[in-house]
N, C-alpha and C positions, 0 to 999 in steps of 0.2 A: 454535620454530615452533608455533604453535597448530593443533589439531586440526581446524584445516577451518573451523569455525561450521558444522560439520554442522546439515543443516535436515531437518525435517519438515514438508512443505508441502502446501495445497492452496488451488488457484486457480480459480475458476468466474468466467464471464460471461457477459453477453448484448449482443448490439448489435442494434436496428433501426432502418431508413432509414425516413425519414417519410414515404415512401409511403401509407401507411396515414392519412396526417390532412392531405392532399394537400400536402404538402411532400417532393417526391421529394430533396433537394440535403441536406436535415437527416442527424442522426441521433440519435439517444438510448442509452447505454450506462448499464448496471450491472455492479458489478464486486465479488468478494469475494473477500479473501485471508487465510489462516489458516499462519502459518511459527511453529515454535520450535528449539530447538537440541535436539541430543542427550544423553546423557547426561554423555557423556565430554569434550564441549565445558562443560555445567555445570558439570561439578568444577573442571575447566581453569579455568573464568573464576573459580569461587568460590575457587579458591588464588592469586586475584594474574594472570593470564594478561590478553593485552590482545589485541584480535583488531584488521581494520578497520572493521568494523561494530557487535560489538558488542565490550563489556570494560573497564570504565574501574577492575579491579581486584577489583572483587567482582559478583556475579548474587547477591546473596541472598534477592529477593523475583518468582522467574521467574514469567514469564507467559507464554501463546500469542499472539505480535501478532498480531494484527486489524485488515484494512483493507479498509473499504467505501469503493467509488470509485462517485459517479455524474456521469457529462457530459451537457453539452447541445450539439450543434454545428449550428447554420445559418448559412443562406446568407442574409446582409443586401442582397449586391447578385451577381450574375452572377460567379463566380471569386471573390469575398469571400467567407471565412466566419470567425464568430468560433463560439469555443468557453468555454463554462463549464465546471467540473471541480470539483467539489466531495468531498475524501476525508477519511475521518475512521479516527484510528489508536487503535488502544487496546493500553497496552501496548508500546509504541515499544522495538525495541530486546532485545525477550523481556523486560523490566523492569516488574514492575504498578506497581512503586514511581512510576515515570515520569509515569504517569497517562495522556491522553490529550492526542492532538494533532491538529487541523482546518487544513485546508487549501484555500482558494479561490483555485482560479487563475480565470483566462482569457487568451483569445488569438487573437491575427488572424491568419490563414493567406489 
């Protein structure tokens, strides 16, 4: 059994409705997150240990992921709205080795 993937985390945001640029149905988010593992889950993964998120046998080049999320959601008609979402990862995985990874969604709700 592996040690948890014990985290250290910190997550900040903000959301506001577009009230403010007369689009009261909008909204606009920003988003930041900062997770690593602990100590005892490093050695774990660095001796061979596999987790479900992270571990594919070795962590030898650990980093802090990093993820900046921004969306866009409005309302195209009455009860429609589609969404942007744009997140960008660094560090994927607590691996710098990893590099980075971007992400464009969208979506109709």
């Amino acid at each position: 059994m592996s040690p948890g993937n014990s985290l250290t985390l910190l997550e900040v945001g903000l959301s506001l409705k577009g009230t403010a640029w007369g689009r009261p149905n909008d909204t606009v988010g920003l988003a930041e997150m900062a997770a690593g593992t602990g100590h005892a889950a490093q050695a774990y993964f660095n001796a061979g240990g596999l987790g479900i998120l992270v571990g594919d046998g070795k962590l030898p080049h650990y980093g802090i992921e990093n993820v900046v999320e921004f969306y866009y959601n409005f309302e195209v008609h009455k009860g429609v709205n589609v969404t942007f979402d744009y997140q960008l990862t660094a560090n994927p995985a607590s691996m710098r080795i990893a590099g980075r990874l971007v992400f464009w969604l969208h979506g109709l709700m």
